[in-house]
GUROSE-926201 format. One record per residue (C-alpha): residue number from 1; residue in three letters; x, y, z. Coordinates in steps of 0.001 Angstrom, whole numbers. Example, Ala and Ser with C-alpha at 12.3 -4.5 7.8 and 13.67 -1.06 7.14 Angstrom:
<atoms>
@resi: 1	resn: ALA	X: 12300	Y: -4500	Z: 7800
@resi: 2	resn: SER	X: 13670	Y: -1060	Z: 7140
</atoms>
This chain:
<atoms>
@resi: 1	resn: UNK	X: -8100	Y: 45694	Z: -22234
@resi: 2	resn: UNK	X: -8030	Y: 49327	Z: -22340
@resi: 3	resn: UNK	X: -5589	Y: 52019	Z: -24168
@resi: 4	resn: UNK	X: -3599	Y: 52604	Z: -21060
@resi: 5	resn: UNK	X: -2723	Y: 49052	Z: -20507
@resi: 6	resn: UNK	X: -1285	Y: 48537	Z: -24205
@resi: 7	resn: UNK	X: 1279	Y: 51524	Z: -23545
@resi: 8	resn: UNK	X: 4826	Y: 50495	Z: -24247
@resi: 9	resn: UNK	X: 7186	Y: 49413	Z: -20687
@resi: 10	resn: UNK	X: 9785	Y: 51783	Z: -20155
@resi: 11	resn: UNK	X: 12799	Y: 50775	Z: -21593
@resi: 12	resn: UNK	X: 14706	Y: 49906	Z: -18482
@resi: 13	resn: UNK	X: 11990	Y: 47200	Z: -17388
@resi: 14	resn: UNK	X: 13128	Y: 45175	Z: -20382
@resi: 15	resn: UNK	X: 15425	Y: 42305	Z: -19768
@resi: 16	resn: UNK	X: 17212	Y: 39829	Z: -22182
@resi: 17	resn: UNK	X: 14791	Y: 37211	Z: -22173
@resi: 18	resn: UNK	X: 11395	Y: 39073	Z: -22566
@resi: 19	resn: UNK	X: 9230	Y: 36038	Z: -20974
@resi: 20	resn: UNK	X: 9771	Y: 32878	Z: -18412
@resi: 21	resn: UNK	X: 10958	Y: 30116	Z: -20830
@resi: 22	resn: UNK	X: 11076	Y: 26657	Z: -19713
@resi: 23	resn: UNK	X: 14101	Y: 26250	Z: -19801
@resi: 24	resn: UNK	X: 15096	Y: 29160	Z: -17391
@resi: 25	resn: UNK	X: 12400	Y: 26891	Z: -15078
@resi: 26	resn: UNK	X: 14303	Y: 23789	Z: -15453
@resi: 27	resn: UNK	X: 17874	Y: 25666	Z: -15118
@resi: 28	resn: UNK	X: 16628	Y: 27010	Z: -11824
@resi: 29	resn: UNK	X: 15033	Y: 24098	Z: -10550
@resi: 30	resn: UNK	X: 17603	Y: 21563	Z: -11248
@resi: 31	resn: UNK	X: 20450	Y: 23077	Z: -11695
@resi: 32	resn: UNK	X: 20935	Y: 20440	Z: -14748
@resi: 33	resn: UNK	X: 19746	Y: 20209	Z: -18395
@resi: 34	resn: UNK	X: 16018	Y: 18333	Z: -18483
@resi: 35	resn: UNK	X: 14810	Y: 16712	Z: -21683
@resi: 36	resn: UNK	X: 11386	Y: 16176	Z: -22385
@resi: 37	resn: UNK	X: 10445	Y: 13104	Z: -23612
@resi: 38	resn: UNK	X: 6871	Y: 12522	Z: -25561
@resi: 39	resn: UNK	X: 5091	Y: 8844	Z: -24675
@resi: 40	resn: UNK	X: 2207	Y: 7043	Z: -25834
@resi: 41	resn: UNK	X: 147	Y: 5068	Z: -23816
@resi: 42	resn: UNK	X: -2746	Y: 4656	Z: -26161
@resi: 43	resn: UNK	X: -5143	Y: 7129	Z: -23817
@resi: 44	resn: UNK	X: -8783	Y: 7877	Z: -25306
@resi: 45	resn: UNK	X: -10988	Y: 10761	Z: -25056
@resi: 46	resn: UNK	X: -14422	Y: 10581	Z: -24164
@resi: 47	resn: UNK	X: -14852	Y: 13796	Z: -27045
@resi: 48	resn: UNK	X: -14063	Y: 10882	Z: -29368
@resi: 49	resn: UNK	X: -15603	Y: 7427	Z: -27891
@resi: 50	resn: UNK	X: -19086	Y: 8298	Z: -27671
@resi: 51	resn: UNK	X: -19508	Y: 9281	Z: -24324
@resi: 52	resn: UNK	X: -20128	Y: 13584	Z: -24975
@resi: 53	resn: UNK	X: -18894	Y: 13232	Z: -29110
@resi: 54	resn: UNK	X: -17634	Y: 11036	Z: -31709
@resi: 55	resn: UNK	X: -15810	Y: 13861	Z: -33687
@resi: 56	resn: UNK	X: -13753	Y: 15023	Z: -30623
@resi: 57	resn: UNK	X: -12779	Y: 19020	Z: -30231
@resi: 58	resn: UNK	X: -12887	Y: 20847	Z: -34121
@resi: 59	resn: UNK	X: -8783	Y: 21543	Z: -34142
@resi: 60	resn: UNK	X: -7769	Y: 17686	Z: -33058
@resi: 61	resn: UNK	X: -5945	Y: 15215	Z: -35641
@resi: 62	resn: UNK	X: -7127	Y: 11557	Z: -35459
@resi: 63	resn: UNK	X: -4061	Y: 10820	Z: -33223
@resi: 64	resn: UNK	X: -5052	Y: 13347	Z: -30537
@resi: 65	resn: UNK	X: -1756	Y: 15357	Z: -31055
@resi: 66	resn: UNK	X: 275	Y: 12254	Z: -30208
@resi: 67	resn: UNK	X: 2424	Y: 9420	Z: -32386
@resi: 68	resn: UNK	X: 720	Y: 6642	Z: -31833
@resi: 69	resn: UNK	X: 2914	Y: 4544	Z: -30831
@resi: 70	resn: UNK	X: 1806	Y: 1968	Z: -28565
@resi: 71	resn: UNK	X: -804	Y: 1075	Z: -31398
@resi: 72	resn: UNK	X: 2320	Y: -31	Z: -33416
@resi: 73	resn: UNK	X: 3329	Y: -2506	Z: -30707
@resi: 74	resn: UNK	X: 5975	Y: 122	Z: -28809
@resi: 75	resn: UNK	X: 5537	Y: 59	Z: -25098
@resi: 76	resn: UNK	X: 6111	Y: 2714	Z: -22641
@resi: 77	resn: UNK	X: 9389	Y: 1729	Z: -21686
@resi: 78	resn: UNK	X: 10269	Y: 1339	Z: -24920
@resi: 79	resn: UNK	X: 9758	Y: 3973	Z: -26040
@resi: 80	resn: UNK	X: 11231	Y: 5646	Z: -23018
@resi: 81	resn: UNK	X: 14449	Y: 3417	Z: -23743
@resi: 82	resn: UNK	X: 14353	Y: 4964	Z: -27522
@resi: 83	resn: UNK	X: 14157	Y: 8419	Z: -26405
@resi: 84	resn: UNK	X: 16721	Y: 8650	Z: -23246
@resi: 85	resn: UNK	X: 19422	Y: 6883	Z: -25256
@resi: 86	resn: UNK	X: 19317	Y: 9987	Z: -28500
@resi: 87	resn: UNK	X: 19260	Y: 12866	Z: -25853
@resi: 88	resn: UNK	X: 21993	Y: 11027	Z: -23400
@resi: 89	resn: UNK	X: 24425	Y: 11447	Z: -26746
@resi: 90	resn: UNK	X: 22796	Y: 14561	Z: -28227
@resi: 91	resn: UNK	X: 22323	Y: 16293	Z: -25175
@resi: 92	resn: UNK	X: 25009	Y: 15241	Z: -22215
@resi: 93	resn: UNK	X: 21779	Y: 14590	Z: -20018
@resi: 94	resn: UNK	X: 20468	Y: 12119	Z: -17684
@resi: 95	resn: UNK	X: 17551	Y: 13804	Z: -16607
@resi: 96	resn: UNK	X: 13989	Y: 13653	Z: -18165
@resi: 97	resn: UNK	X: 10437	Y: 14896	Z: -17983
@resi: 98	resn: UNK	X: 8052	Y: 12318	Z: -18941
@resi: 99	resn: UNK	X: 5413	Y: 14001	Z: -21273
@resi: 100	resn: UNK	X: 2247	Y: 11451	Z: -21885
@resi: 101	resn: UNK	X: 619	Y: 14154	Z: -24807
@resi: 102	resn: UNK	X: -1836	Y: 11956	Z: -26856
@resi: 103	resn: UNK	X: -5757	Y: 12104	Z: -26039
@resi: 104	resn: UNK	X: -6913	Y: 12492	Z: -22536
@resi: 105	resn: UNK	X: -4257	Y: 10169	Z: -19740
@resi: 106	resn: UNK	X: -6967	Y: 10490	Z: -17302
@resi: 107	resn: UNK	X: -9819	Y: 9025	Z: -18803
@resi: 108	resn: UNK	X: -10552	Y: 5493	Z: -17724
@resi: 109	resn: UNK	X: -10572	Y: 3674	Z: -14698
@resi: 110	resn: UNK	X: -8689	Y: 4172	Z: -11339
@resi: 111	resn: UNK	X: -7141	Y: 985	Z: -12307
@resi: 112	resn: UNK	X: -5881	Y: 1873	Z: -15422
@resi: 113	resn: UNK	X: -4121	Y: 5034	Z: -14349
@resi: 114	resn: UNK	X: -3066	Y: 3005	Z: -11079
@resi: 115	resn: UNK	X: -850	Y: 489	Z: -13682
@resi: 116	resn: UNK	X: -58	Y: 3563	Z: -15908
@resi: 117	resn: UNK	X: 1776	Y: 5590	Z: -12972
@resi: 118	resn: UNK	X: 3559	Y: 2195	Z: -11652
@resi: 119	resn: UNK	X: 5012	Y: 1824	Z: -15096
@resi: 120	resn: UNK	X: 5913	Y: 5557	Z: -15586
@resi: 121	resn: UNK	X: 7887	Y: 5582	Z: -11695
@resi: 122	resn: UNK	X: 9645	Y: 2753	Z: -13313
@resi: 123	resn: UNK	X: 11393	Y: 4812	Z: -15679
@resi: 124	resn: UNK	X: 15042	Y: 5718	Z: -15274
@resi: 125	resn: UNK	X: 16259	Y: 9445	Z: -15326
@resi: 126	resn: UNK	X: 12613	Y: 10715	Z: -15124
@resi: 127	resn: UNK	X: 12476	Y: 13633	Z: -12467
@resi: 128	resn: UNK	X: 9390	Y: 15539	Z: -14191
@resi: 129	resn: UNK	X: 6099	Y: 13643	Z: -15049
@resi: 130	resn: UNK	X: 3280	Y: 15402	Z: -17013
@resi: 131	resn: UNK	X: 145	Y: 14171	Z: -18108
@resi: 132	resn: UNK	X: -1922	Y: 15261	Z: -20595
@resi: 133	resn: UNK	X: -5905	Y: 15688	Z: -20100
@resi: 134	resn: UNK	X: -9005	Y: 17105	Z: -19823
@resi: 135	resn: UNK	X: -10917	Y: 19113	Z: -16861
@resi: 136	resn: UNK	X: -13750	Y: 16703	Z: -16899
@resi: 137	resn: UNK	X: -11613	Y: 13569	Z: -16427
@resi: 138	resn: UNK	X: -10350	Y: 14788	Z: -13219
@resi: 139	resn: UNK	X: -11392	Y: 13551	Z: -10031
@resi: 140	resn: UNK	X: -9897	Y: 13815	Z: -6212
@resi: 141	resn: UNK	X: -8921	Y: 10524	Z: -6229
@resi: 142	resn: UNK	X: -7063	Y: 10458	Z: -9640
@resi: 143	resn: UNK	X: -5613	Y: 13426	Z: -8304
@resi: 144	resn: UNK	X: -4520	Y: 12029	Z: -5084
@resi: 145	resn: UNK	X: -3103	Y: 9139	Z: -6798
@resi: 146	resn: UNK	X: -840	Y: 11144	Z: -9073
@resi: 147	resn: UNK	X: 467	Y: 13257	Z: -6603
@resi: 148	resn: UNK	X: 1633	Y: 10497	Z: -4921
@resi: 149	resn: UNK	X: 3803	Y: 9112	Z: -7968
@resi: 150	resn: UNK	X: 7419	Y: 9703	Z: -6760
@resi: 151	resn: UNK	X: 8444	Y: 11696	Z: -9460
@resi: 152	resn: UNK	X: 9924	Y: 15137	Z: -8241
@resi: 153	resn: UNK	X: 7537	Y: 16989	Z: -9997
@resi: 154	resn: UNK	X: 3845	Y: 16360	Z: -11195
@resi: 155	resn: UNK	X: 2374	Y: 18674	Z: -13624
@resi: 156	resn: UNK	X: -922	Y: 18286	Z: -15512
@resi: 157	resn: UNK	X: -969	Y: 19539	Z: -18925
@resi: 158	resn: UNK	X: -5062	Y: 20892	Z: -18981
@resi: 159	resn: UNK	X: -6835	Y: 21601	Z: -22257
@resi: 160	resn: UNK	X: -8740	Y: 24908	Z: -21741
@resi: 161	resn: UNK	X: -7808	Y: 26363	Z: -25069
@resi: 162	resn: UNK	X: -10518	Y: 29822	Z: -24399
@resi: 163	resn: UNK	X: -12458	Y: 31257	Z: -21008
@resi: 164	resn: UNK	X: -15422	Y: 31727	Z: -23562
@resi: 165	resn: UNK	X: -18041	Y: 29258	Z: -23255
@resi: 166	resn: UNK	X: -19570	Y: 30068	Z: -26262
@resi: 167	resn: UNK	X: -16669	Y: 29480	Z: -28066
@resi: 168	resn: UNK	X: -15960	Y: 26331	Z: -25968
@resi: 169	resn: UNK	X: -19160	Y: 24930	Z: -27137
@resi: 170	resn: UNK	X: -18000	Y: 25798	Z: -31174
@resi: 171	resn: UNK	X: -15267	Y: 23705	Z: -31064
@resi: 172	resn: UNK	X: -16989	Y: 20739	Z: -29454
@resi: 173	resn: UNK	X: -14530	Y: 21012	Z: -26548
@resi: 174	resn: UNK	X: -17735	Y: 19135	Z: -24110
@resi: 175	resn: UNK	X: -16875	Y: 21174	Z: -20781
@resi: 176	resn: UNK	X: -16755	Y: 24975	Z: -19929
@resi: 177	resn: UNK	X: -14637	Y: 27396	Z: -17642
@resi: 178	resn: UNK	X: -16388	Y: 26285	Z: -14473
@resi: 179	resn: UNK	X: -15047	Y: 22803	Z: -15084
@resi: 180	resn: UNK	X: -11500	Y: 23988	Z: -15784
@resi: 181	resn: UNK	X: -11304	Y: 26330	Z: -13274
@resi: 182	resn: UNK	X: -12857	Y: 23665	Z: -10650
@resi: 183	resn: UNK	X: -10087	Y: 21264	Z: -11840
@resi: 184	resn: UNK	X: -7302	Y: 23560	Z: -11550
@resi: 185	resn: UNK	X: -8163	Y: 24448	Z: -7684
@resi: 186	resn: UNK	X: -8560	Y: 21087	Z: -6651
@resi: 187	resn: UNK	X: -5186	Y: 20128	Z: -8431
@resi: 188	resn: UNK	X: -3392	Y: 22836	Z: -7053
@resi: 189	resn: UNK	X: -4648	Y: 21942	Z: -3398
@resi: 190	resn: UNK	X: -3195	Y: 18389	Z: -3680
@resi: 191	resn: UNK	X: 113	Y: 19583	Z: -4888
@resi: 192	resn: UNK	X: 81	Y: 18931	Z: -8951
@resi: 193	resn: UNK	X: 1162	Y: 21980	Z: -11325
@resi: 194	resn: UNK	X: -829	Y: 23331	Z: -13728
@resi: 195	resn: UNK	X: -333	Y: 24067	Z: -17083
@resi: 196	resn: UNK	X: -3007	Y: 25166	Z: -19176
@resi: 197	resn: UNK	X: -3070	Y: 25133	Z: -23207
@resi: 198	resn: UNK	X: -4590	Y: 28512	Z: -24238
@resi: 199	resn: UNK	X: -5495	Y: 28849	Z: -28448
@resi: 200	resn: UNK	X: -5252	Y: 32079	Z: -30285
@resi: 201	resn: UNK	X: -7491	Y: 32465	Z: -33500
@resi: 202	resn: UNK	X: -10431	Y: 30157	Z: -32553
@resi: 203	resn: UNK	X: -13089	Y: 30132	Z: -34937
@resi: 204	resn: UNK	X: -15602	Y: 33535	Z: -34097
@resi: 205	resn: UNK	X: -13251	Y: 34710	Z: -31427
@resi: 206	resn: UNK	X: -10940	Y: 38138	Z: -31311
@resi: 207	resn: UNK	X: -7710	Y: 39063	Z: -29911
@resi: 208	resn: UNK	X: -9912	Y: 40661	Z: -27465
@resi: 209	resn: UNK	X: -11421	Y: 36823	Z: -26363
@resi: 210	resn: UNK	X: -7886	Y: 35907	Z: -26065
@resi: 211	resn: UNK	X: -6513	Y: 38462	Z: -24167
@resi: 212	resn: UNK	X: -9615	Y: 37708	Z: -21737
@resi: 213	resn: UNK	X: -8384	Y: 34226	Z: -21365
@resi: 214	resn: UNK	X: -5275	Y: 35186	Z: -20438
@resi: 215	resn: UNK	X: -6790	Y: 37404	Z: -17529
@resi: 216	resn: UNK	X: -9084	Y: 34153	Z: -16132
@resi: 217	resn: UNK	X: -5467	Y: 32853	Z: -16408
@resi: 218	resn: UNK	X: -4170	Y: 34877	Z: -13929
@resi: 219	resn: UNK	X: -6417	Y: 34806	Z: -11570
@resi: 220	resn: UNK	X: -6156	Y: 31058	Z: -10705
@resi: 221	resn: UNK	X: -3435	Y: 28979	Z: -9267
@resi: 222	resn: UNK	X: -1672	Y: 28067	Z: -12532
@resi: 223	resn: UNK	X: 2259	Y: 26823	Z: -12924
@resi: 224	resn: UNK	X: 2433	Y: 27247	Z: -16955
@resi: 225	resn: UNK	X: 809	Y: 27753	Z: -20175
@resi: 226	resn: UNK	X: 1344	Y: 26460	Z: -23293
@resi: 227	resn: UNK	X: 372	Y: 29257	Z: -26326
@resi: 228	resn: UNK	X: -1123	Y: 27370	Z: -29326
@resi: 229	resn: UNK	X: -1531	Y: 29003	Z: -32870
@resi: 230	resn: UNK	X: -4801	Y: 27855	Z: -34563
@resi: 231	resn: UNK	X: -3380	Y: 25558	Z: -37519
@resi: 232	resn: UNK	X: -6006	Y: 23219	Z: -39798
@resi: 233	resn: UNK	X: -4907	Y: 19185	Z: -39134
@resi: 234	resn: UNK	X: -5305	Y: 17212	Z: -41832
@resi: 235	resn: UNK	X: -8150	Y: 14602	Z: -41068
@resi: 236	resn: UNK	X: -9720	Y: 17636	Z: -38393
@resi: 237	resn: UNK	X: -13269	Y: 19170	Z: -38316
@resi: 238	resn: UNK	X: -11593	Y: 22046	Z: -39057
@resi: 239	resn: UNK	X: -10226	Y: 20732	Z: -42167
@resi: 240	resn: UNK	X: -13825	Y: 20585	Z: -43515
@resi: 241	resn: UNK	X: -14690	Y: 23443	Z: -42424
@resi: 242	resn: UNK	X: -11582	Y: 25366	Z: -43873
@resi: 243	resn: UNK	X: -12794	Y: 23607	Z: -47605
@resi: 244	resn: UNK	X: -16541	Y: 24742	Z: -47023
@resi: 245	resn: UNK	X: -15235	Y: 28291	Z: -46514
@resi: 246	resn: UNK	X: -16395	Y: 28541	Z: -43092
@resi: 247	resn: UNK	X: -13153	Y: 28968	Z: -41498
@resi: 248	resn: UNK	X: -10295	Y: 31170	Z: -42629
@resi: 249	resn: UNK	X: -6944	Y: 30956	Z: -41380
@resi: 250	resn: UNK	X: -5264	Y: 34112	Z: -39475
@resi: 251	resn: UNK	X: -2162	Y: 35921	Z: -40488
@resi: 252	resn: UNK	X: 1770	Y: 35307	Z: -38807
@resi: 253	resn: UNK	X: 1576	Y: 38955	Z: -38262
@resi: 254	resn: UNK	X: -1752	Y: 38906	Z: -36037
@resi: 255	resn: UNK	X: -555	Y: 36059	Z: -33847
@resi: 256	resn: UNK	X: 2601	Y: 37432	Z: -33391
@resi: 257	resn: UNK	X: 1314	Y: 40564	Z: -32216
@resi: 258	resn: UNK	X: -1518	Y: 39377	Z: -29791
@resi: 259	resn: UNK	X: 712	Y: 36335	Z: -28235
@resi: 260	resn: UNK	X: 3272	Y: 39288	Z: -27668
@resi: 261	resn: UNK	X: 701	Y: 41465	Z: -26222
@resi: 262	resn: UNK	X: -928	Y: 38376	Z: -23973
@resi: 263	resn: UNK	X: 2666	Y: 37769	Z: -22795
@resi: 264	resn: UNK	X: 2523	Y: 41318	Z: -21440
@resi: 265	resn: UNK	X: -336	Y: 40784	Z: -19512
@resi: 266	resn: UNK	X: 306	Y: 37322	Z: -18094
@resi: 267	resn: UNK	X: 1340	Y: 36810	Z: -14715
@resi: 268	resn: UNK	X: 5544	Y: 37224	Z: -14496
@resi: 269	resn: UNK	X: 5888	Y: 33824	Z: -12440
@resi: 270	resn: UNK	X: 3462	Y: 31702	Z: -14950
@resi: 271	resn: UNK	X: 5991	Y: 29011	Z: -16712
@resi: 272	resn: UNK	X: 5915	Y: 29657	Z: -20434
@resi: 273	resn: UNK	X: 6277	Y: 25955	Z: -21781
@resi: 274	resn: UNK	X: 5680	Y: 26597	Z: -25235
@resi: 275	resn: UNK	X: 4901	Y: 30047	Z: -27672
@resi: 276	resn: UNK	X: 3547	Y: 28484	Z: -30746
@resi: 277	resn: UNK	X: 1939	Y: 25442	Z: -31955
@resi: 278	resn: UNK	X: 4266	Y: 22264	Z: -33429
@resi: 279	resn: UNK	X: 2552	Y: 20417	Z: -36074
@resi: 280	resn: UNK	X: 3660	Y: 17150	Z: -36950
@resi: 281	resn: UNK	X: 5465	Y: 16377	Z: -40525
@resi: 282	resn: UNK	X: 2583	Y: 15918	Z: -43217
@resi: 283	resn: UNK	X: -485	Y: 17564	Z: -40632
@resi: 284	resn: UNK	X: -276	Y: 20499	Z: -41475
@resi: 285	resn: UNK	X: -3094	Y: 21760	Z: -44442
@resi: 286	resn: UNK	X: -3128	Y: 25564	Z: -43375
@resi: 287	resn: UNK	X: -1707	Y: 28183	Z: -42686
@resi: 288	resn: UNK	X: 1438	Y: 27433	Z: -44011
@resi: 289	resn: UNK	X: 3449	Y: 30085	Z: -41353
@resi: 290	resn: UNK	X: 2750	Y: 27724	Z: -38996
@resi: 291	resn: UNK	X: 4977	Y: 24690	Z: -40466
@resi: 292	resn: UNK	X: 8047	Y: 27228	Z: -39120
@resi: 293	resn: UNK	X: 8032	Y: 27071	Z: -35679
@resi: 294	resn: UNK	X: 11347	Y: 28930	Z: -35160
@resi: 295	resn: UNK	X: 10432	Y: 31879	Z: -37456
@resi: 296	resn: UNK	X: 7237	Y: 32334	Z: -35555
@resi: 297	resn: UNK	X: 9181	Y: 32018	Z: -32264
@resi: 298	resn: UNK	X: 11901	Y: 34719	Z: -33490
@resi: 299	resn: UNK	X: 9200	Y: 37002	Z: -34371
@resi: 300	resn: UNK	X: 7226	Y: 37021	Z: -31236
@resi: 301	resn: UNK	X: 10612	Y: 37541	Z: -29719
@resi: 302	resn: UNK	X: 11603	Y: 40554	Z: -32084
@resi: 303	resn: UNK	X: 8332	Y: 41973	Z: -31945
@resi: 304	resn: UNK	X: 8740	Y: 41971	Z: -27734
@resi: 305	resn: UNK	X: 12073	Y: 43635	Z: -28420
@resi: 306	resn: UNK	X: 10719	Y: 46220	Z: -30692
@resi: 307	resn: UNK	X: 7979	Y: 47509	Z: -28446
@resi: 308	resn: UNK	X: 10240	Y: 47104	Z: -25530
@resi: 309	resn: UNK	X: 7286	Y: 44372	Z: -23509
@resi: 310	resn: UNK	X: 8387	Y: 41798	Z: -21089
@resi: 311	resn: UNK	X: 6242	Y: 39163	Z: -19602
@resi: 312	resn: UNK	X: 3907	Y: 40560	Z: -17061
@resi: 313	resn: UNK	X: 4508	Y: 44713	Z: -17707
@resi: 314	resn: UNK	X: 764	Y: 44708	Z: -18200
@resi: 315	resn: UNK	X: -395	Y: 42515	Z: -15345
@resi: 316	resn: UNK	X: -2380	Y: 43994	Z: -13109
@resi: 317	resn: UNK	X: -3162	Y: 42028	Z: -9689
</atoms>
């Protein structure tokens, strides 16, 4: 990124919201309030089982950023049940986007994701279905089969976290671009959204190698992102490495600026689904900023204000 392209937008460019929440998404789609609701179906990773690691990527918590529920006996439509009933009285809602988060959903057999998707479709209220994965456990035939799930819409949530291969290789991630960028085309050519988790902070990387990401962002057919804070996970590589000194955690005030500054150069249309990582009571070891999700979120926000930036001012086609 050069000088010119960090210059402040004219004031006038600036409106309210300074980026494409998702909830301005959802409001525009369906007209109605969407809740998102987080499921378990006791996924693996093959960055965990053996087949390319046993540690699985250096920033991952032993649960694979999910609850863990189905290993405590609570089914899918259980926990479905659980979920729609809380935001049908908190909320007013009926609607729902089904969010499968833990591990990799699309690791395993045909079979297995054939029974998964039957029991999602069975779900009442869902008119969003997302699944979390991996570029390397994508195939054109677990593609075709989830855009064919009825839901309304089918996103996958893809873990790319940097465009940097070296870096990729670092954190034990087990694929590089070329995969993620292969899986995102052939996605996108069946139908499914994209939405692609990007990390700020990774160990030996600079705002520079994040900004960069955000530019190999642009240029392929992705639906959303999902910004991501580097935080140490208790029972994570990372957490070793954080006590043998080898990693040191960045500052509020850096990731504020630079996920302001990415914002600025990501494409205007690109969903923002989420600004700043969410770590789950008791994971967090370090930095402690990052256990306050709002006061991170009202500072990128502030900061946008400030130095009058928008989403997209800096994107150049």
């Amino acid at each position: 990124m050069n000088s010119k392209s960090l210059k402040n937008c004219p004031r006038e460019q600036v409106p309210e919201t300074p980026y494409f929440a998702l909830s301005a998404y959802i409001r525009t789609r369906f007209k109605k309030r969407v809740r998102k609701i987080p499921l378990d179906a006791g996924s693996s990773c093959p960055n965990r089982d053996g087949t390319l690691s046993h540690g699985g990527c250096v920033f991952c918590n032993p649960r694979g950023s999910g609850t863990g529920l189905l290993a405590h006996g609570i089914n899918l439509a259980e926990q479905w049940s659980t979920w729609a009933e809380l935001f049908r009285k908190k909320y007013k809602t009926e609607l729902f986007w089904a969010y499968l988060q833990s591990f990799t959903n699309t690791y395993g057999s045909l079979s297995r994701l054939h029974n998964l998707l039957e029991t999602l479709a069975d779900l009442p209220g869902m008119v969003c279905l997302s699944l979390g994965t991996r570029p390397d456990c994508l195939d054109v035939d677990k593609i075709r089969m989830i855009a064919a799930h009825p839901a309304r819409e089918k996103w996958l949530d893809v873990g790319l976290q940097s465009s940097n291969d070296a870096t990729l290789q670092r954190i034990n991630r087990g694929h590089d671009f070329t995969a993620f960028a292969n899986a995102v085309k052939l996605a996108h050519d069946h139908g499914l959204k994209i939405c692609a988790h990007v990390m700020h902070g990774l160990p030996g990387e600079t705002n520079q190698d994040f900004f960069q990401t955000l530019t190999c962002i642009n240029a392929l057919p992705i639906a959303g992102i999902k910004l991501h804070n580097l935080y140490v996970a208790r029972g994570s590589a990372l957490e070793q490495w954080l006590d043998q000194g080898l990693y040191r955690p960045g500052t509020m005030d850096d990731y504020v600026q630079a996920a302001a500054r990415g914002l600025a150069l990501l494409r205007p249309d690109i969903v923002v689904h989420r600004m700043n990582a969410d770590p789950q009571p008791g994971e967090l070891l370090a930095p402690a900023w990052a256990g306050n999700k709002r006061a991170v979120l009202a500072a990128i926000v502030e900061h946008m204000a400030e130095n009058r930036l928008r989403q997209g001012c800096h994107f150049v086609p």
